[in-house]
N, C-alpha and C positions, 0 to 999 in steps of 0.2 A: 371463343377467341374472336375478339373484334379486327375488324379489316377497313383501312383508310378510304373515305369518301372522300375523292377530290371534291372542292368547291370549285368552281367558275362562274369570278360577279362578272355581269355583262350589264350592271344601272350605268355603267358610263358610257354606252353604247344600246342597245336594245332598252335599256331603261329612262335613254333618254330620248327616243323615238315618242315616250308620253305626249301626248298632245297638251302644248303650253308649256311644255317643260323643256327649259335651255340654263345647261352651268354655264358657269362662265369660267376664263381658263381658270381664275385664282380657286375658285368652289372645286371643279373637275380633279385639279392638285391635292388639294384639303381632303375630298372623297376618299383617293386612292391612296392614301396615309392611313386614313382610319379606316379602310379595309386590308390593307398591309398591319395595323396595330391587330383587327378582330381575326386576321388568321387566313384567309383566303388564300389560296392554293394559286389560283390564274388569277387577273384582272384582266378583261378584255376591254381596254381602256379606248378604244374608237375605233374609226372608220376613216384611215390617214387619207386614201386616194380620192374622198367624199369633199370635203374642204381643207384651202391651209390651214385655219383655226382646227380641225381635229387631228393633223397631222403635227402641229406644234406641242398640242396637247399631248398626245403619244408619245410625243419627243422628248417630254419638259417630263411625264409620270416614266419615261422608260430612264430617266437619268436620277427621277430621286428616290425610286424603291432598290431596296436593297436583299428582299427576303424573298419578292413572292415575284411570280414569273408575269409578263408584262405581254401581252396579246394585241394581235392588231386584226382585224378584217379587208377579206379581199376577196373579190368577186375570180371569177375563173378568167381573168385577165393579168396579164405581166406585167401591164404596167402598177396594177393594184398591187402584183405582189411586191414590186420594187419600193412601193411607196410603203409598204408595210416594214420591209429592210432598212430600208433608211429612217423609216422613223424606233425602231428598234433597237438599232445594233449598237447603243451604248448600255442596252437594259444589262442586269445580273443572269435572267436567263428570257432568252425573247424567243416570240412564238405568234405562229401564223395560223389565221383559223381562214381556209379557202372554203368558199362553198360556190353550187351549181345548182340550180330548180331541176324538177324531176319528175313534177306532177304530171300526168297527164293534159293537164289545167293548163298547168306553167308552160308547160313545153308548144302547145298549140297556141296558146295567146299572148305569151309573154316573151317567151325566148326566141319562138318560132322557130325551134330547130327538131332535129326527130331524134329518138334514141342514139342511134349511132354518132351522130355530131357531140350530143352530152358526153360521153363515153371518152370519144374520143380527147374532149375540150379537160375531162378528169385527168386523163391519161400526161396529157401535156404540161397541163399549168400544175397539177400538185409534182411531179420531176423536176420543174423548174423550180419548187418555193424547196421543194427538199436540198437542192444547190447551197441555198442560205440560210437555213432552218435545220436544225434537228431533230426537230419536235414538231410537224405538220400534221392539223387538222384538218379532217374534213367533214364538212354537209352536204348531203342531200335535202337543199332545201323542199319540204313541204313533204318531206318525208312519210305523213301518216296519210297521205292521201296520193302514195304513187304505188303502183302495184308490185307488191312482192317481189316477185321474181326481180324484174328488173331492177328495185332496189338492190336487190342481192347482188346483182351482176353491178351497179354501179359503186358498191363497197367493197367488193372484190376487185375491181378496176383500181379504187383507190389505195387500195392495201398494197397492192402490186407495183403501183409505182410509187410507193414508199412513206405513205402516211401511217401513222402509229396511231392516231386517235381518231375514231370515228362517232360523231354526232347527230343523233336523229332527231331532228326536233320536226316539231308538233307543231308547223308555222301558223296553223288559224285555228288551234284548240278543240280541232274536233275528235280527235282518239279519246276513248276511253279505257280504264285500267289495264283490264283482262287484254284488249286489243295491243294498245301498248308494250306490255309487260312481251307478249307472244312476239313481237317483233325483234327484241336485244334476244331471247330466248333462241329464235332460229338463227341469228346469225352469227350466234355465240358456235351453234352447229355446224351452220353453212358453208362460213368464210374459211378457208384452207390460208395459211399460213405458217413460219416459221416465226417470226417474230410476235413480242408481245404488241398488242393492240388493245387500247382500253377502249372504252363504250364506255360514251357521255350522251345524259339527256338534257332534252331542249325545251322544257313545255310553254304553249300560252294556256291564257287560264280562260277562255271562253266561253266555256261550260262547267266552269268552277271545280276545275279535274283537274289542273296544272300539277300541285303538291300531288294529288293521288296518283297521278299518272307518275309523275319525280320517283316516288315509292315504290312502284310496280315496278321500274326501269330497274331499282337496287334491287330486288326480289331477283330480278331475274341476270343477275349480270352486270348492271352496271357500275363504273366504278366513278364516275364526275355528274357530278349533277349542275345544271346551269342555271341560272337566274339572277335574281336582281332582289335589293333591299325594297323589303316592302312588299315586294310586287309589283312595284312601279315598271310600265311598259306601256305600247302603243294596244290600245283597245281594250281589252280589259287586263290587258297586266301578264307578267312572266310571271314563274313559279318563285313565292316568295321562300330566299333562302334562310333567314332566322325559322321558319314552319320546319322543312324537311330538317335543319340539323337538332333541334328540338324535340322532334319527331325521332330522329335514329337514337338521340341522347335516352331519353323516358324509355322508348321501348328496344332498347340496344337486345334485350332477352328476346324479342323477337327478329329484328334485321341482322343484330350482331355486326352490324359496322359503326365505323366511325367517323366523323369530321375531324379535324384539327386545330378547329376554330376555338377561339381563345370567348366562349360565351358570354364571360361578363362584359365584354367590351359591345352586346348586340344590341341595347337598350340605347347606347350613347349612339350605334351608326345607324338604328334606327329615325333618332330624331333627328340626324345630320342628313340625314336625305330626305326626309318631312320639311325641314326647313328650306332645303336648297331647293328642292321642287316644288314647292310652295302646294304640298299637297300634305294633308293633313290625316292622319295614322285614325281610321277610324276606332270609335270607343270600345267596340267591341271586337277587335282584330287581335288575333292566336297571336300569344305571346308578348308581344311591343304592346298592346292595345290601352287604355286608359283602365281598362275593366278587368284587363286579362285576371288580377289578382284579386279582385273587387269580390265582397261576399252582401249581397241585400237580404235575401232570407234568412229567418230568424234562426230556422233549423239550421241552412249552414253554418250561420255565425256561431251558431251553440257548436255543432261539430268541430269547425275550424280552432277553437278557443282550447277545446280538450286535445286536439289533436290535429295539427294541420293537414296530415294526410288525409282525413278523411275527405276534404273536397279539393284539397289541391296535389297534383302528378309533379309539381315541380317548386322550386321556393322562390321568389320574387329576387333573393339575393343570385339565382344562377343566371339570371340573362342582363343583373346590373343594374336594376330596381332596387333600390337599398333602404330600407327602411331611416327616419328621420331620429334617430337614437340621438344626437346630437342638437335637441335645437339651439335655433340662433336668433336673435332679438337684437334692440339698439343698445342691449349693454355689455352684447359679446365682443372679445378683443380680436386681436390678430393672431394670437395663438388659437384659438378656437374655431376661428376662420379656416386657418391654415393647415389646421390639422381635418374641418371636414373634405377642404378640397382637395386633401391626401386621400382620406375614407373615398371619397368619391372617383379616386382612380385619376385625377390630373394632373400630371407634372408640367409646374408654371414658372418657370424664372421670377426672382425675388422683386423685379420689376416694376413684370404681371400681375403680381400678387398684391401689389400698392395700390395699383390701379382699380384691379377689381375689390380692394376691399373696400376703396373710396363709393365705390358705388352699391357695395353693399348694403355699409353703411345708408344709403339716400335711399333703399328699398328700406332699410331697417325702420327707420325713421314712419316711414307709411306702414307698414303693417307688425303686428303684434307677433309672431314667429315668421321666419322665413326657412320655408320648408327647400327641401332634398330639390324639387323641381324648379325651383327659384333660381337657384346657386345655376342648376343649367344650363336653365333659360340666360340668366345672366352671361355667363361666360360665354356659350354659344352665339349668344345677341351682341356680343363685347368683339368676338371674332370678328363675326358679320360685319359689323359697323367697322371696325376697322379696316377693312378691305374695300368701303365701299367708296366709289368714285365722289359720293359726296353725303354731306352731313348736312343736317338737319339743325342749323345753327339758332333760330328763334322761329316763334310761331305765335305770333298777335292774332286775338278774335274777339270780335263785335258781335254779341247774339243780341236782336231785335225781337219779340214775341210778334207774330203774325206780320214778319218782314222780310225784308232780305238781309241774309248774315254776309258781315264781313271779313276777311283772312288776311293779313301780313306774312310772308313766309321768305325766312331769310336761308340760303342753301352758302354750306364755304367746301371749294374743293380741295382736293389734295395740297394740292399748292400752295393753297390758304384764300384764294380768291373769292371775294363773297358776291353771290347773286341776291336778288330782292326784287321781289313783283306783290301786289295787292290784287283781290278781285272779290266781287260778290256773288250769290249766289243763294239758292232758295232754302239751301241749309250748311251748317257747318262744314261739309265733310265736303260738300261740294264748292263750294268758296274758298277752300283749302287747295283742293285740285284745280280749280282754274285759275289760281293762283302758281301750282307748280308747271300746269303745262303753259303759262304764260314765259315763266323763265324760257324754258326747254325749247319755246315757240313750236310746240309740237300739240297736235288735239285728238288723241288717242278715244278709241271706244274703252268703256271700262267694262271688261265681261263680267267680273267675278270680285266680290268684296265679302269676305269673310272676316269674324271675329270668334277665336276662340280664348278661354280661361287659360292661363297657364296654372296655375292651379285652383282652388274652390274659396267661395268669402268672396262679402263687397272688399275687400284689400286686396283680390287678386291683382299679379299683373296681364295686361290685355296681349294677346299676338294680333295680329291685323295680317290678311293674308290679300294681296290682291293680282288682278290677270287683268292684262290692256292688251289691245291690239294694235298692232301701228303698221300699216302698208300690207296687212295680211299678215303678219309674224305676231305671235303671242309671246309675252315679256313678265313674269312674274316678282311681284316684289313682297318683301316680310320686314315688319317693326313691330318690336316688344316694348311696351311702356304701360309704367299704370294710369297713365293717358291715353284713355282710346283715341282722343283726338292727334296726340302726335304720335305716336303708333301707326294712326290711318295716315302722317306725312308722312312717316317714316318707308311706309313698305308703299307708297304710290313714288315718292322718290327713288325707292330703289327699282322698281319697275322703270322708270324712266332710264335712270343710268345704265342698265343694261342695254337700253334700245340704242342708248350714245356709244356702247362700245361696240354692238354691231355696227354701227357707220365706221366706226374709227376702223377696226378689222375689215372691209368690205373696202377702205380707201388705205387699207395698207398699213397700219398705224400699229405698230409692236404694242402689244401690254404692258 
């Protein structure tokens, strides 16, 4: 008999602690939809008492999910929890996760307080959030590194004034399995209680144990596992949730639990948080990965062909990888269109549908099939660009052989307003850029310029991934085109627009 795995995503919060990695509200929105569509039990959608922009946020995903219960973070402070209330109490079911350091570490250098004070500080603030909250969590942050006993005594503390859910996380990734697993194990024994109380895990993945450690936790009692799409998190990443529910799915004969996650949908929220954190899903990464399905050997390919089990545990259609049974070319119609972006799991108003078929078509045009990844990239790239603060209206260039190139770049905003600056430079990509930070009048460092294939062939289309710095804050932007060249304006201008909505946010300016 299988037994339900809470999920709890925390990429809108702990996953967006990434370094370089900032949503923006419209992205943050979009996120907690399509983890609301994949299934997710919690979303721990921010840190309201942290900034007003995460608290609007909180505010704006607690009034448009309608299924899945909506989470806020708050330090063992009242004022944190009030800002957690307030940005909550329109959600369908809202929920407070309180936590307190515990370390030895923490407690001497961070909190400066001593046992007793911690205790005490549990005692008080989780009675207060139970006031307003039904459902109060709590952490012992840094949990695998505070000694026993006293853990015990500070979960006990918390149960007692009325928290129902207790969370150990693993705040610098240094537990391992066995360790781990033995810690939900004793206090599964320990903790004295009348009510129920679930045990939820926290992992980072610092020593590439995150998942292993997630799994140990379920071995031994736990019933919420926590992380984040991808993996995505501050240093080396949270426990990626598509791995664990993957994980209980194949070997459910051994864990015998279950998620509730809706798996086809994990493929699309995989590359929906690749794209918005402008971090890119490597080739060889469990499950989502480019390769995950991928067979090079000749002996697998002979396996696979007689038999797909024999090197694959799982089918590329269970996590929403669909094979291209349909292709599409420049002389398919709108019926055939419209029937893959049915196959493909998207519901698009008849519109939408005009739109993107307009644009199909002008990929159609450039390459000879347009495969499963095309359609979306497109749609996903169709999103994007529409939400963003400005478009990429023309793009004039001068290549000189052994000179300096020249760049035209015409940007129109929402409004319709059109900007236009010129500049040179010792190459394309850079004559382009001193041309957009000429608009912006802004002169960013560029850290990071990546180009990856959306799919394989000189006719693929290009993604362009790029990371600027401006005043110390990292700002990342993304453009698909089968022009590397406007591609690379496309995602340095969207870098830049998000640096203009931090000003606007920081001098007060609504979304």
């Amino acid at each position: 008999m299988s037994h339900h795995i809470q999920i709890f995503d925390t990429t809108l919060r702990d996953g967006e602690q990434t370094p370089g990695v900032s949503f923006s509200f419209d992205e943050r929105l979009t996120i907690a939809k399509q983890l609301e569509k994949w299934g997710v039990d919690i979303i721990e959608a921010g840190f309201p008492a942290s900034s007003p922009g995460s608290f609007k946020s909180v505010e704006a995903i607690s009034k448009a999910l309608t299924k899945t219960a909506v989470c806020g973070l708050a330090r063992c402070k009242k004022s944190d929890i009030d800002a957690v209330y307030e940005a909550t109490k329109e959600a369908q079911l809202p929920r407070i996760h309180v936590f307190i350091a515990t370390s030895p570490i923490h407690l001497e250098h961070k909190l400066k307080m001593t046992e007793d004070e911690v205790l005490s500080a549990i005692t008080e603030n989780v009675r207060y959030a139970k006031q307003y909250f039904d459902v109060v969590q709590f952490s012992p942050e840094d949990a695998t590194r505070t000694l026993l006993p006293f853990l015990i005594q500070c979960v006990q503390t918390a149960v007692d004034a009325g928290a129902t859910v207790i969370n150990i996380p693993d705040t610098v990734g240094y537990s391992y399995p066995t360790e781990y697993g033995n810690i939900f194990k004793t206090l599964h024994e320990e903790i004295q209680t009348d009510q129920d109380v679930i045990y939820s895990a926290h992992c980072h993945d610092d020593l590439g144990l995150a998942v292993a450690n997630s799994m140990a936790a379920i071995q031994n009692g736990a019933k919420r596992i926590e992380g984040t799409i991808n993996g995505i998190g501050e240093r080396a990443g949270n426990t990626a949730l598509e791995e664990v529910a993957l994980g209980l799915y194949v070997r459910n004969d051994y864990y015998q639990n279950q998620t509730k996650l809706n798996l086809a949908e994990t493929k699309v929220t995989s590359d929906l948080i690749s794209r918005y954190a402008g971090i890119r899903v490597p080739r060889n990464k469990a499950i989502v990965g480019q390769n995950a399905f991928s067979h090079e050997s000749g002996i697998h390919q002979d396996g696979v062909l007689k038999n797909p089990e024999t090197y694959e545990i799982m089918t590329p259609n269970l996590v929403g990888v669909k094979k291209n049974d349909l292709p599409l070319g420049k002389l398919s119609g709108k019926h055939a269109f419209n029937e893959k972006l049915k196959a493909l799991g998207y519901e698009i108003d008849d519109e939408g549908k005009k739109q993107l078929f307009k644009q199909f078509k002008d990929i159609a045009d450039k390459k000879k099939h347009v495969t499963d990844r095309d359609i979306h990239a497109l749609i996903q790239g169709t999103n994007h660009e529409q939400r963003a603060l400005y478009q990429v209206d023309a793009l004039q260039l001068q290549f000189v052989s052994n000179g300096l190139q020249s760049a035209v770049v015409v940007l129109k905003d929402k409004a319709g307003k059109t900007y236009q600056d010129s500049s040179i430079g010792t190459g394309s990509i850079v004559s382009i850029y001193n041309a957009v930070d000429r608009i912006f009048d802004v002169s960013p460092e560029l850290l990071d310029y990546t180009i990856d294939s959306v799919t394989e062939g000189l006719d693929a289309q290009g993604e362009v991934h790029v990371q600027i710095n401006v005043g110390g804050q990292t700002f990342t932007g993304i453009g698909i085109d089968h022009d590397i060249l406007y591609a690379s304006c496309k995602a340095y201008v969207e870098a830049h627009a998000k640096y203009q909505l931090e000003i606007q946010s920081e001098e007060g300016v609504t979304s």
